[in-house]
N, C-alpha and C positions, 0 to 999 in steps of 0.2 A: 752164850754165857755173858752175863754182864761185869761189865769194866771191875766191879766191887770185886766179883768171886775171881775173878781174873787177879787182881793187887794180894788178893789174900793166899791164894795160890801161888804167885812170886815168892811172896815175902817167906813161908813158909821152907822155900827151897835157897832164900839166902840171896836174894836181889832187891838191894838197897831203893830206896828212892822211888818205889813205884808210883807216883804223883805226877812225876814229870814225863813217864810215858803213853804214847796214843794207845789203843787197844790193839792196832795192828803191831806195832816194835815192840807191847810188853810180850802180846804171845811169839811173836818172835823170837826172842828173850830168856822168855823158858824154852822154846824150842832146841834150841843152841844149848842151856842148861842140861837140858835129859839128853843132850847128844845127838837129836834128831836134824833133821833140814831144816833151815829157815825158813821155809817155805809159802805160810800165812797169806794166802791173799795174792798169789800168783798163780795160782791154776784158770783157766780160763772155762773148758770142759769138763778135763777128766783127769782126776786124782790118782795117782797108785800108792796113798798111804791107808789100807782103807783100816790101820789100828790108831789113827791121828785124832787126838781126841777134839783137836779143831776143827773136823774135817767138813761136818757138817756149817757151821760160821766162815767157813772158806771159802766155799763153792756158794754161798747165798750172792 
């Protein structure tokens, strides 16, 4: 997903300031917002969120 659909997707759930974040801390970011694991970009192998809408931009 690119950075743009990422800020737009923030901004919509009430996360000020999307400008000043990388793409890895904004999804972060939301992740923490819907409740979920920070997670983003710490898997090395293998994921067990397989409803994370990040999931696939994770493991790349």
């Amino acid at each position: 997903m690119k950075l743009t659909d990422i800020q737009k997707k923030a901004r919509k759930m009430g996360i000020n300031n999307t400008w000043k974040y990388k793409k890895r801390d904004l999804i972060k970011e939301i992740q923490r917002k819907e409740g979920n694991f920070d997670c983003f970009g710490t898997a090395t192998v293998y994921c067990d969120q397989f409803t994370c809408l990040w999931r696939s931009d994770c493991l790349k």
